[in-house]
mmCIF file of the C-alpha atoms, coordinates in Angstrom:
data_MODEL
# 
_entry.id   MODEL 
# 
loop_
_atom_site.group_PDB 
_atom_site.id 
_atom_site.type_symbol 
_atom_site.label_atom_id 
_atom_site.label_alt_id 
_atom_site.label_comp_id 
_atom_site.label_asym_id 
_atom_site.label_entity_id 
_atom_site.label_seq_id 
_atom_site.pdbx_PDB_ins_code 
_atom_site.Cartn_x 
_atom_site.Cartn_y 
_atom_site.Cartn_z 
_atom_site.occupancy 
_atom_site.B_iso_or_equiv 
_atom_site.pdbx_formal_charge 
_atom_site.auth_seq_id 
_atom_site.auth_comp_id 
_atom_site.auth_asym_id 
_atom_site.auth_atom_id 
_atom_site.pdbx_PDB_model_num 
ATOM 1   C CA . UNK A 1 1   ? -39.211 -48.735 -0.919  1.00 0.00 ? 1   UNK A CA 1 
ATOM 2   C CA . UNK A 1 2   ? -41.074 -51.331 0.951   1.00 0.00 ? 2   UNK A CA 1 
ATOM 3   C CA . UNK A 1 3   ? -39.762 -54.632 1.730   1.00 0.00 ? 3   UNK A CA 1 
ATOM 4   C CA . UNK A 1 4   ? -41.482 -57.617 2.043   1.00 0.00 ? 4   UNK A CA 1 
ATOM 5   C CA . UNK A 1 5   ? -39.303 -60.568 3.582   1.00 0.00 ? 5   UNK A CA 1 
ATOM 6   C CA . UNK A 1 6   ? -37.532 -57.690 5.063   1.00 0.00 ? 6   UNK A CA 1 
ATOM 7   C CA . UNK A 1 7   ? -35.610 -60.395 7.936   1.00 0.00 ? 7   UNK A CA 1 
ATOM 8   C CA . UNK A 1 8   ? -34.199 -62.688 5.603   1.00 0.00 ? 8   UNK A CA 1 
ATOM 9   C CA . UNK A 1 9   ? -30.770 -62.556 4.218   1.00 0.00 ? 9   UNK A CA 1 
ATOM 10  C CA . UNK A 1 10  ? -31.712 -60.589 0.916   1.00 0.00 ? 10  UNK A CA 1 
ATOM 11  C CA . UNK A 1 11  ? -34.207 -58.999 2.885   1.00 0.00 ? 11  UNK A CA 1 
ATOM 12  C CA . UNK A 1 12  ? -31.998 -57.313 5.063   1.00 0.00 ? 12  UNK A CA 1 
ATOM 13  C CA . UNK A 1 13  ? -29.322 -56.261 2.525   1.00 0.00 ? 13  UNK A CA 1 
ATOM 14  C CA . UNK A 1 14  ? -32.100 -54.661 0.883   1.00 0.00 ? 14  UNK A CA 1 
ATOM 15  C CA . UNK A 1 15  ? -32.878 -52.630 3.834   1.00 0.00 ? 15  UNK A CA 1 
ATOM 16  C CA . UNK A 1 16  ? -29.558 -51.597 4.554   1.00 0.00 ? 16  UNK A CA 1 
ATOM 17  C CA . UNK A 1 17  ? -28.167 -51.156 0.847   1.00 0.00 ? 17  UNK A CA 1 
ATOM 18  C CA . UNK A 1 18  ? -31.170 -49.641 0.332   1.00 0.00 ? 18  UNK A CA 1 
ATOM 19  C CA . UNK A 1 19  ? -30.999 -46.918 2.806   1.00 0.00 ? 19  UNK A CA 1 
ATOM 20  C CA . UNK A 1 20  ? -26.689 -45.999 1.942   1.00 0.00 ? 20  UNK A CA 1 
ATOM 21  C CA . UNK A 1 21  ? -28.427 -45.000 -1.222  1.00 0.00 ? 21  UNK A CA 1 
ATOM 22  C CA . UNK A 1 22  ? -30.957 -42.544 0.477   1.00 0.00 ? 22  UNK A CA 1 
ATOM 23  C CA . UNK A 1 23  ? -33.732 -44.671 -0.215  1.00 0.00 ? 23  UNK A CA 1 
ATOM 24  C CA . UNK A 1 24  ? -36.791 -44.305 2.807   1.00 0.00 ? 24  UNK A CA 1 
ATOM 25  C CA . UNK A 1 25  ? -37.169 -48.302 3.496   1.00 0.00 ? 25  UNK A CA 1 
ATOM 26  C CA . UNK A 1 26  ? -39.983 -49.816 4.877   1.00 0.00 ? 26  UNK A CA 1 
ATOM 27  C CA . UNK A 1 27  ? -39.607 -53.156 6.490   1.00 0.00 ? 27  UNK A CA 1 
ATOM 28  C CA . UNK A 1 28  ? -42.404 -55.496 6.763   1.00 0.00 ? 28  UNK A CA 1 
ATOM 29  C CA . UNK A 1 29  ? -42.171 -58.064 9.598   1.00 0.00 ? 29  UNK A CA 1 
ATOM 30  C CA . UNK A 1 30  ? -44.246 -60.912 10.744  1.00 0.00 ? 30  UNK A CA 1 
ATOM 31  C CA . UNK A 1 31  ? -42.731 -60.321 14.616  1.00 0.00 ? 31  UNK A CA 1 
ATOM 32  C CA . UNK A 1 32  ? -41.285 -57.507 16.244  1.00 0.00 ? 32  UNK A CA 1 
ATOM 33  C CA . UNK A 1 33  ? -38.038 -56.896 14.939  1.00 0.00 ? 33  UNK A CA 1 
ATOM 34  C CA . UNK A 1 34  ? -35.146 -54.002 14.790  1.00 0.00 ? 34  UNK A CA 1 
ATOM 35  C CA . UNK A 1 35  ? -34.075 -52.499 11.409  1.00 0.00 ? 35  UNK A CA 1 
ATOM 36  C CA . UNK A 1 36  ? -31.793 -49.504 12.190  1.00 0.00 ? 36  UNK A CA 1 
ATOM 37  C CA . UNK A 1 37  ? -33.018 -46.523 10.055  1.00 0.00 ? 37  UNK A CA 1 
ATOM 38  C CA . UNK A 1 38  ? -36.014 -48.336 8.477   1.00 0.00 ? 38  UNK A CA 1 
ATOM 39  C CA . UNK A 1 39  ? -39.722 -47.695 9.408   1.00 0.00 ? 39  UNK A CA 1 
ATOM 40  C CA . UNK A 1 40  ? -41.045 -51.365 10.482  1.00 0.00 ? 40  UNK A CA 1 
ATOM 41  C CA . UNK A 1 41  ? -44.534 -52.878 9.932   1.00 0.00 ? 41  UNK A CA 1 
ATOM 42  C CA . UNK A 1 42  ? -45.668 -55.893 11.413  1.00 0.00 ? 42  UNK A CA 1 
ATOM 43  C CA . UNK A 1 43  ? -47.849 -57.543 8.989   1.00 0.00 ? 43  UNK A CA 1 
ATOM 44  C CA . UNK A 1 44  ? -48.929 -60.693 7.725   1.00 0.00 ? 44  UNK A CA 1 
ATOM 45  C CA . UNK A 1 45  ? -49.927 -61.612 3.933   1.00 0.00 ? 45  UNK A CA 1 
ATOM 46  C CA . UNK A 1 46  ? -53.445 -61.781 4.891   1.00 0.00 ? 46  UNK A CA 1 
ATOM 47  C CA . UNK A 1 47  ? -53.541 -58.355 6.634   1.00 0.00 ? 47  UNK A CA 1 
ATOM 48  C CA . UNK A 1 48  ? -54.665 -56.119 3.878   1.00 0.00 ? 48  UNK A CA 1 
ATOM 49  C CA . UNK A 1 49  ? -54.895 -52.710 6.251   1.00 0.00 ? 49  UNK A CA 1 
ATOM 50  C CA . UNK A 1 50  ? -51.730 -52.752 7.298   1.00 0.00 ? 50  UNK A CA 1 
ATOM 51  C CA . UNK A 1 51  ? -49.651 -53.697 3.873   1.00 0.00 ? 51  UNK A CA 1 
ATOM 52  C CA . UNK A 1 52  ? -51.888 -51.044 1.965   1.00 0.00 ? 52  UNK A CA 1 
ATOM 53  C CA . UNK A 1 53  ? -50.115 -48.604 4.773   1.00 0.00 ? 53  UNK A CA 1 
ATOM 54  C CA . UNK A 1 54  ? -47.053 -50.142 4.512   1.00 0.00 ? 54  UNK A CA 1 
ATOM 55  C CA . UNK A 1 55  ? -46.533 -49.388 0.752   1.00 0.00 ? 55  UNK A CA 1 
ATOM 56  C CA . UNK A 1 56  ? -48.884 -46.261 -0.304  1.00 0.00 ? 56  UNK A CA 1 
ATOM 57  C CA . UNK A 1 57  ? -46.892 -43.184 -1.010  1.00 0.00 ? 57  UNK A CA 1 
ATOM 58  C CA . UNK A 1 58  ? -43.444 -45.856 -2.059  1.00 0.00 ? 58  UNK A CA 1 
ATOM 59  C CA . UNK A 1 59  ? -41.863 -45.777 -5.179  1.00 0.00 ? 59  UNK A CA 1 
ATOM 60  C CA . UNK A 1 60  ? -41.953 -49.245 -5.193  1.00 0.00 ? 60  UNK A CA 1 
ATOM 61  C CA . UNK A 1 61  ? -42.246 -52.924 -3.538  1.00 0.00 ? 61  UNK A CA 1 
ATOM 62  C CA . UNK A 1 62  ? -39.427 -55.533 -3.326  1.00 0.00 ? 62  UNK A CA 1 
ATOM 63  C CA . UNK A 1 63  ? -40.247 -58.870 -2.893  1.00 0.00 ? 63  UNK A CA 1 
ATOM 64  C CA . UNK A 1 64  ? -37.769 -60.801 -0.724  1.00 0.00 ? 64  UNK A CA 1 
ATOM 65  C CA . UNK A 1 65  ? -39.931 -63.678 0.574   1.00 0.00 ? 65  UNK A CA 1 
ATOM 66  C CA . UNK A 1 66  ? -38.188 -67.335 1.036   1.00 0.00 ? 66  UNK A CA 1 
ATOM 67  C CA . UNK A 1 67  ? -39.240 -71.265 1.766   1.00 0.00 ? 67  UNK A CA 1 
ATOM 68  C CA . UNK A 1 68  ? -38.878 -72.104 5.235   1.00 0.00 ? 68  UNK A CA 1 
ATOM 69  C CA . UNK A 1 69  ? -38.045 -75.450 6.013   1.00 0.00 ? 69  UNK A CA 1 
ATOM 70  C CA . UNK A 1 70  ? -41.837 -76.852 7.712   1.00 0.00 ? 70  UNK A CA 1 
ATOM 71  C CA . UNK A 1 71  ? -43.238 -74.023 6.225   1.00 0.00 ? 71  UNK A CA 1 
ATOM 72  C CA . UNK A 1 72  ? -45.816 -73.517 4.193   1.00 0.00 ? 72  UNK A CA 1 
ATOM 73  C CA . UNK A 1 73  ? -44.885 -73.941 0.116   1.00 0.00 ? 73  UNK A CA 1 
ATOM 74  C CA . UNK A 1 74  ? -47.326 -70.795 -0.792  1.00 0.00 ? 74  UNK A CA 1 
ATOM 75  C CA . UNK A 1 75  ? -45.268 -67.925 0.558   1.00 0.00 ? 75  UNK A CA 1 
ATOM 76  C CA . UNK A 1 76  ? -44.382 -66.482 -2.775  1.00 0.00 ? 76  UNK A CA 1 
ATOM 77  C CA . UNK A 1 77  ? -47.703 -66.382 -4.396  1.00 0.00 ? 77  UNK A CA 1 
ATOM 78  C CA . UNK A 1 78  ? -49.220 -65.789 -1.223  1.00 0.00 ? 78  UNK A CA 1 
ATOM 79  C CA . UNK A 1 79  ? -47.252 -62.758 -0.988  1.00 0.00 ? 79  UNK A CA 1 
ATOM 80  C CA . UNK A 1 80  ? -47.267 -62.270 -4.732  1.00 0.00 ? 80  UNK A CA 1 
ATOM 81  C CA . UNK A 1 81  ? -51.542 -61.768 -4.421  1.00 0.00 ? 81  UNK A CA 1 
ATOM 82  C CA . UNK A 1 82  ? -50.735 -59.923 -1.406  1.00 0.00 ? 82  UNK A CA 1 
ATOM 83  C CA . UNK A 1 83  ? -48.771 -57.103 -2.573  1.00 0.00 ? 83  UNK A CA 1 
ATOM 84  C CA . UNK A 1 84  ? -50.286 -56.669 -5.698  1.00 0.00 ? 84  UNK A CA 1 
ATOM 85  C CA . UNK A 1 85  ? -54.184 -56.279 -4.103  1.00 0.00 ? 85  UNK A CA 1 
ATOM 86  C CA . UNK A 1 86  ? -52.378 -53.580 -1.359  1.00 0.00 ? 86  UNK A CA 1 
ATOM 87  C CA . UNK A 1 87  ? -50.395 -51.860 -4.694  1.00 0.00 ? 87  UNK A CA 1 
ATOM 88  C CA . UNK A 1 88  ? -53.904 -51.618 -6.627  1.00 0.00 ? 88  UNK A CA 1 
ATOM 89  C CA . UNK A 1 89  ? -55.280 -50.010 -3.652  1.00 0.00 ? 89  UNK A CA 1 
ATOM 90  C CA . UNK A 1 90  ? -52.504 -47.974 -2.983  1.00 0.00 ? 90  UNK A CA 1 
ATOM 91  C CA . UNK A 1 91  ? -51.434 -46.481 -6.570  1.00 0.00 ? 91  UNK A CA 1 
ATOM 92  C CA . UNK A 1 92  ? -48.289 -47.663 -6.441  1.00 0.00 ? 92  UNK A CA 1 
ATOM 93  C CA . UNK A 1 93  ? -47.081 -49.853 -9.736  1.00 0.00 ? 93  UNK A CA 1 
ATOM 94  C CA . UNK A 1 94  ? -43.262 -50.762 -9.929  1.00 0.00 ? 94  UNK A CA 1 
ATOM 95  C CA . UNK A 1 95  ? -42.200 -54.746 -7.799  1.00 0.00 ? 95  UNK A CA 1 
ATOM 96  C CA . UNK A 1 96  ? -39.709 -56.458 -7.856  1.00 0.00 ? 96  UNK A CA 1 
ATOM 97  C CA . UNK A 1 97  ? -39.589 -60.295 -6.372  1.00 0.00 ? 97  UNK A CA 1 
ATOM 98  C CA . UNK A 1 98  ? -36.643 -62.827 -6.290  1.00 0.00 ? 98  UNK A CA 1 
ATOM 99  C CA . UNK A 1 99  ? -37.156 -65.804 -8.329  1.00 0.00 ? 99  UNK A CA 1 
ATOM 100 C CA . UNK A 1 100 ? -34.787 -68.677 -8.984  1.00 0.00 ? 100 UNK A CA 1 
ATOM 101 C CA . UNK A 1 101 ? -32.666 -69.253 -11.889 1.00 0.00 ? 101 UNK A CA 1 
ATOM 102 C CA . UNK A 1 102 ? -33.171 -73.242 -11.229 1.00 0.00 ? 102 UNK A CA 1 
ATOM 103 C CA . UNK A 1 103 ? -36.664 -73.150 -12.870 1.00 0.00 ? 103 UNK A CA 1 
ATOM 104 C CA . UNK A 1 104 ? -35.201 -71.787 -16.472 1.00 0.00 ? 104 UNK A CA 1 
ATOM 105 C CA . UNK A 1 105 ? -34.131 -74.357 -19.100 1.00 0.00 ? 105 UNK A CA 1 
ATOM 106 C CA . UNK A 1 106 ? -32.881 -72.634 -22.229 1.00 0.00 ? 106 UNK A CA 1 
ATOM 107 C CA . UNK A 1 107 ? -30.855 -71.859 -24.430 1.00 0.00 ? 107 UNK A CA 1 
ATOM 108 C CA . UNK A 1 108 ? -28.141 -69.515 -21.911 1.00 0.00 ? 108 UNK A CA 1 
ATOM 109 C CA . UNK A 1 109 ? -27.272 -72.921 -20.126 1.00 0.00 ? 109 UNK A CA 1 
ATOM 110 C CA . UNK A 1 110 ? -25.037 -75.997 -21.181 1.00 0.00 ? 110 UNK A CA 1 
ATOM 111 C CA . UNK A 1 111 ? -25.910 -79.003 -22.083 1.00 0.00 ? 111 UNK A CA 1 
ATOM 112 C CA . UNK A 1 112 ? -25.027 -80.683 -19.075 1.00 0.00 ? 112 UNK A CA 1 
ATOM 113 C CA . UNK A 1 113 ? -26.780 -78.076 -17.131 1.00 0.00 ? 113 UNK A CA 1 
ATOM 114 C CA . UNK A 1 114 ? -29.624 -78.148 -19.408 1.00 0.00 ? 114 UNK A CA 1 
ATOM 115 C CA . UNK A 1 115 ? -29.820 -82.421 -19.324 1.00 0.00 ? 115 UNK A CA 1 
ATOM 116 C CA . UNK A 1 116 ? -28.638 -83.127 -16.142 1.00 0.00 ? 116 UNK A CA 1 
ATOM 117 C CA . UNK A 1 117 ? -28.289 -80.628 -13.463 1.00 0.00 ? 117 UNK A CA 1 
ATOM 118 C CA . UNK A 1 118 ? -31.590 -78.325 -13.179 1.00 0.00 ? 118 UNK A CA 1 
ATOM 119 C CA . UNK A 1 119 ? -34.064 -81.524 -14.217 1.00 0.00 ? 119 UNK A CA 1 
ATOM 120 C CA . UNK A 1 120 ? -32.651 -82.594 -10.862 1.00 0.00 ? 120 UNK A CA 1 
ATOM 121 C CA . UNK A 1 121 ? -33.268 -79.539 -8.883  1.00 0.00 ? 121 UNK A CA 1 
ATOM 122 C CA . UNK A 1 122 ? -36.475 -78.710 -10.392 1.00 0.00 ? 122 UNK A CA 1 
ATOM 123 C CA . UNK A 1 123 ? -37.900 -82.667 -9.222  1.00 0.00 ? 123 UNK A CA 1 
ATOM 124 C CA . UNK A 1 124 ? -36.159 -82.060 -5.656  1.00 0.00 ? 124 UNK A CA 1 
ATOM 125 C CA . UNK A 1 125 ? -37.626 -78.628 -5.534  1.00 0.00 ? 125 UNK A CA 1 
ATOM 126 C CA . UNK A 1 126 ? -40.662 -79.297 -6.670  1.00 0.00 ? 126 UNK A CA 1 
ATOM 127 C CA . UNK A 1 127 ? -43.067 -78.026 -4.606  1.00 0.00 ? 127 UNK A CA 1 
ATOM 128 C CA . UNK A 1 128 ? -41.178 -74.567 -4.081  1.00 0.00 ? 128 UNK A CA 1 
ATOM 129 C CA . UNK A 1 129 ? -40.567 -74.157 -8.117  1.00 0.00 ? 129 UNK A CA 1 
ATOM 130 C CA . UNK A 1 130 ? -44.309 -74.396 -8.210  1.00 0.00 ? 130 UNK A CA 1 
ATOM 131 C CA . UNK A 1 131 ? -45.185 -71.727 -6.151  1.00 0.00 ? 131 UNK A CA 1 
ATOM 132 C CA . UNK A 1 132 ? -42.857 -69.628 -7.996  1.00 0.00 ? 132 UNK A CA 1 
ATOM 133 C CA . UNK A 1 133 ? -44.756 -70.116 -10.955 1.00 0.00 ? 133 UNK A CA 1 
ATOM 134 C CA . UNK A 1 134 ? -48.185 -68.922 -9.835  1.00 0.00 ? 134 UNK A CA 1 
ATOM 135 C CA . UNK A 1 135 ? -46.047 -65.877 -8.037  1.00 0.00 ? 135 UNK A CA 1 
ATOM 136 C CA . UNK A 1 136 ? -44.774 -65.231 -11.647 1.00 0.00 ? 136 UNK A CA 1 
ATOM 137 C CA . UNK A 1 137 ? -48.228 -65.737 -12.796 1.00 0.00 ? 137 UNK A CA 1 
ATOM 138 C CA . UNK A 1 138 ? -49.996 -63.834 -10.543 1.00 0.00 ? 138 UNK A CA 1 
ATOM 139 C CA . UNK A 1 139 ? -47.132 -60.710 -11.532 1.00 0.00 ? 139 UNK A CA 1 
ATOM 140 C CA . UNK A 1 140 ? -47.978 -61.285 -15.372 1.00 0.00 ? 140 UNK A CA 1 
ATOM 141 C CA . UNK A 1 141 ? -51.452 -61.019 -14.893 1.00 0.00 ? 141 UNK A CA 1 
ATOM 142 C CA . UNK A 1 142 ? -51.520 -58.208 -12.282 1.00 0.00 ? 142 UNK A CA 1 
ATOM 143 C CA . UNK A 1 143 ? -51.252 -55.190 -14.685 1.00 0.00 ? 143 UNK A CA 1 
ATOM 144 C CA . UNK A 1 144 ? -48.128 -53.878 -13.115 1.00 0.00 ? 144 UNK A CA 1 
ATOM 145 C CA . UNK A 1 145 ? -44.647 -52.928 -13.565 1.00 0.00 ? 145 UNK A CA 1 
ATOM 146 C CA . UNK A 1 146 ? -43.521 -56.397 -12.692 1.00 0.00 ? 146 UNK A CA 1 
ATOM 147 C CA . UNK A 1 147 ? -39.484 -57.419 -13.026 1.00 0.00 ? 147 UNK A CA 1 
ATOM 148 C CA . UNK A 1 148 ? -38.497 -60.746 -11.604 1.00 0.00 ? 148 UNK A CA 1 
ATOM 149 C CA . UNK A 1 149 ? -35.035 -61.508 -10.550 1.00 0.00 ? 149 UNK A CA 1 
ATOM 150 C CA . UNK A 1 150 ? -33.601 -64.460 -11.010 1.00 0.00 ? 150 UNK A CA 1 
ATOM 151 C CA . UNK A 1 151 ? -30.452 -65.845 -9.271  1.00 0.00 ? 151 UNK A CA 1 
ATOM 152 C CA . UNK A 1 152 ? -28.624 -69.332 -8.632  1.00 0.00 ? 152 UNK A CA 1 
ATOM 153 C CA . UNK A 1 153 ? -27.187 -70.698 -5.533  1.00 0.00 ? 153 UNK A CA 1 
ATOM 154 C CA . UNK A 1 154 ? -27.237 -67.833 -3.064  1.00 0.00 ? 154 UNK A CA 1 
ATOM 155 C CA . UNK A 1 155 ? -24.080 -66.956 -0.642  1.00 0.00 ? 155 UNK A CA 1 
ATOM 156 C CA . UNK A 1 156 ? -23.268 -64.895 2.146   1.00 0.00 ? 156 UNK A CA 1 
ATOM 157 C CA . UNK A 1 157 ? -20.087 -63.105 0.483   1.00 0.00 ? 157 UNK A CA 1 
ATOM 158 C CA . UNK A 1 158 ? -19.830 -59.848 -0.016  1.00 0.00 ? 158 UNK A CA 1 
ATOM 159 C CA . UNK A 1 159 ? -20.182 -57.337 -3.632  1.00 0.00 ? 159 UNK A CA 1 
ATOM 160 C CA . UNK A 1 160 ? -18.253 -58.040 -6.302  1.00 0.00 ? 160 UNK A CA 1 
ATOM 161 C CA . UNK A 1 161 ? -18.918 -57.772 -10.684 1.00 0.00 ? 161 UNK A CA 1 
ATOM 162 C CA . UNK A 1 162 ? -21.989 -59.892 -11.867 1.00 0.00 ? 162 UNK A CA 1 
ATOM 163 C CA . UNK A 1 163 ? -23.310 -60.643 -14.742 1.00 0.00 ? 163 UNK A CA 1 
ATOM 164 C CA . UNK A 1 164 ? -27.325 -59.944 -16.465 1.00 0.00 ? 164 UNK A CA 1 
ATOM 165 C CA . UNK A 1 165 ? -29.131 -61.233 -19.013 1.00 0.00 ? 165 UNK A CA 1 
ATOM 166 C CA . UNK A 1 166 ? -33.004 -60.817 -19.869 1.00 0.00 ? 166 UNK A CA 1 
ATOM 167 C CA . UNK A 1 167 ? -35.226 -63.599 -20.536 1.00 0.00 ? 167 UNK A CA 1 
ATOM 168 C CA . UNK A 1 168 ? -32.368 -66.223 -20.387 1.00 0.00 ? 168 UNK A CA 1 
ATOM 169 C CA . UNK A 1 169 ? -29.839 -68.349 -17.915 1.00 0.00 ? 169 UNK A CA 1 
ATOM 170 C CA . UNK A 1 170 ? -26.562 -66.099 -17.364 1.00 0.00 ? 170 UNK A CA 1 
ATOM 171 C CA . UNK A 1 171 ? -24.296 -69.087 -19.143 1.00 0.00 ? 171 UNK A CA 1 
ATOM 172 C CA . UNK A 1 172 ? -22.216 -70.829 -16.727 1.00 0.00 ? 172 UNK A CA 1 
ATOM 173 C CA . UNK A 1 173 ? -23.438 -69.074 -13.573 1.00 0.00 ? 173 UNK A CA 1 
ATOM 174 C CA . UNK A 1 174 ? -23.640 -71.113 -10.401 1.00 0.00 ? 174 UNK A CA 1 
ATOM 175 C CA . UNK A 1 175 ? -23.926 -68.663 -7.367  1.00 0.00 ? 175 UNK A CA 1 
ATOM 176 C CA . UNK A 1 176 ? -24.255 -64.993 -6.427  1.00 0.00 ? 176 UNK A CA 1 
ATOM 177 C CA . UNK A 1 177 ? -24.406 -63.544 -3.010  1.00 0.00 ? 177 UNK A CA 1 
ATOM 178 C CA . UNK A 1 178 ? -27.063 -62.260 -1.078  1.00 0.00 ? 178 UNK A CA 1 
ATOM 179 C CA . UNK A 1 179 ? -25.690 -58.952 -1.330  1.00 0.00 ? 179 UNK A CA 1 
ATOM 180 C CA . UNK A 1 180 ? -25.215 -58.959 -5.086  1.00 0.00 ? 180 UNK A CA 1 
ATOM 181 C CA . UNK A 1 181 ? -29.157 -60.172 -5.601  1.00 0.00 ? 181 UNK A CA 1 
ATOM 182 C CA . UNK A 1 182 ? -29.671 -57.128 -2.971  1.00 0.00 ? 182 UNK A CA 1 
ATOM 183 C CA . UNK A 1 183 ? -27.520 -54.509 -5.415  1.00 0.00 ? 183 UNK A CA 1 
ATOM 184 C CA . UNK A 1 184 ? -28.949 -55.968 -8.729  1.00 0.00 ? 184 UNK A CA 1 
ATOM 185 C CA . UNK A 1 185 ? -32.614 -55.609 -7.664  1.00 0.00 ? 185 UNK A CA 1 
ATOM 186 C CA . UNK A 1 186 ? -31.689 -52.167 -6.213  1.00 0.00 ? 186 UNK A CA 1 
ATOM 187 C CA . UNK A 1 187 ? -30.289 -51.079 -9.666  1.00 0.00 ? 187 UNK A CA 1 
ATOM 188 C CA . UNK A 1 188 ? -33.533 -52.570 -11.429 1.00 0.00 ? 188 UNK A CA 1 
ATOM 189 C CA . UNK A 1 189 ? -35.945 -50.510 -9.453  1.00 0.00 ? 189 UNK A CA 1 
ATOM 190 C CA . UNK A 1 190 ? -35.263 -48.035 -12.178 1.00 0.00 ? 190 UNK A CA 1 
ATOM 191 C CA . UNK A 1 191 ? -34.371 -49.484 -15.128 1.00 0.00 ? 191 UNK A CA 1 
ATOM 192 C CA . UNK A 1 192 ? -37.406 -49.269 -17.579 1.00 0.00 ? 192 UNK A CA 1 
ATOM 193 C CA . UNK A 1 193 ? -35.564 -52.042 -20.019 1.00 0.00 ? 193 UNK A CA 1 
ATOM 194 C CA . UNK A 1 194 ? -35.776 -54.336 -17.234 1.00 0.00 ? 194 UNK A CA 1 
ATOM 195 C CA . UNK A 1 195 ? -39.927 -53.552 -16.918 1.00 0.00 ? 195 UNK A CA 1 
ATOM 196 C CA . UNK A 1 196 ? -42.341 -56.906 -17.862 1.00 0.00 ? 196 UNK A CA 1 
ATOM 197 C CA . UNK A 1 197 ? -38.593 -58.962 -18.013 1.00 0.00 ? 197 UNK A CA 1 
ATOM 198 C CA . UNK A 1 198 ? -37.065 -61.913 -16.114 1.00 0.00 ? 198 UNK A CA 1 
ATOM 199 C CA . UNK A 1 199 ? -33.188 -60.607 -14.614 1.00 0.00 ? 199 UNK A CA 1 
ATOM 200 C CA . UNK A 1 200 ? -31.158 -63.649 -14.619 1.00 0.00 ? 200 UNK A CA 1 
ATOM 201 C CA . UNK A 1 201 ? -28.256 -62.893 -12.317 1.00 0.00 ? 201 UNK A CA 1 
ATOM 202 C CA . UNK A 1 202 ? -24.823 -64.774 -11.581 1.00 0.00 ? 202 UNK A CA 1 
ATOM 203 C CA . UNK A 1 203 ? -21.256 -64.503 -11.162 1.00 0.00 ? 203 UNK A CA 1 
# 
């Protein structure tokens, strides 16, 4: 599996979840960086040579990319264009890219969460909601075995049960750890229902 966002929190439970389970990870990097057990590439988005090497021959590509505060607002479809162009080159069809449950409104969600509470997140996180959408966009339209996965708040705690819908908000669900969005997308990788499918996730 190759990783893209490989240092940030999900990133890195990907890696290491990802490797208890046998998996050969592959950590992209934009600076050098130590990942026990993982092969590491340092790439950027725009460096076409080295993410083609850094996912032929994988089963598949996880997607693990996050805003930065001062940085740029284009990282997800940036990196959405990016790994799709190196997976057409490279054979490879199955991804998998975190999303955010705060840009659904339907029916899974109350009313007050439908009225009130993610009309105001979507206008405070405007920008980043955005980019999300051409990412999800750019999947759609990329011919591939796309899943996105889709979960609120985020956490540092540790595993415990979760709940998954497709295509909808999980009803009531206000956060899930980093390590549960790790294990869901893990568990997707090979789930054919979940192929061409939004994974809302949440405790």
């Amino acid at each position: 599996m190759t990783v893209l966002g490989a240092t940030g929190g999900i990133g890195r439970q990907l890696i290491e979840q990802g490797l208890r389970l046998g998996y050969e990870m592959t950590a992209v990097v934009r600076r050098d960086f130590d990942v026990p057990g993982a092969t590491v590439v340092r790439a950027t988005l725009d460096d076409a040579a080295a993410l083609e090497g850094a996912v032929a021959g994988r089963d598949a590509v996880l997607g693990a990319l996050g805003h930065r505060r001062g940085g740029p607002t284009t990282v997800q479809a940036d990196g959405a264009r990016a790994a799709v162009a190196a997976m057409r080159a490279t054979g490879v069809r199955r991804i998998l890219v975190v999303d955010a449950a705060g840009r659904i409104s339907d029916r899974g969600d109350s009313l007050l969460m439908r009225a009130v509470a993610k009309p105001i997140v979507q206008r405070v996180l405007k920008a980043n909601f955005a980019d999300l959408a051409e990412a999800e966009r750019v999947l759609r339209a990329s011919g591939l075995d796309w899943t996105l996965i889709s979960p609120p708040r985020l956490t540092d705690g540790g595993h415990r049960p979760y709940r998954t819908v497709l295509d909808l908000s999980v009803r009531g669900g206000r956060t899930l750890s980093r390590a549960d969005v790790a294990h869901a997308m893990l568990r997707s990788i090979t789930d054919p229902g979940h192929v061409h499918h939004r994974v809302s996730i949440a405790y």
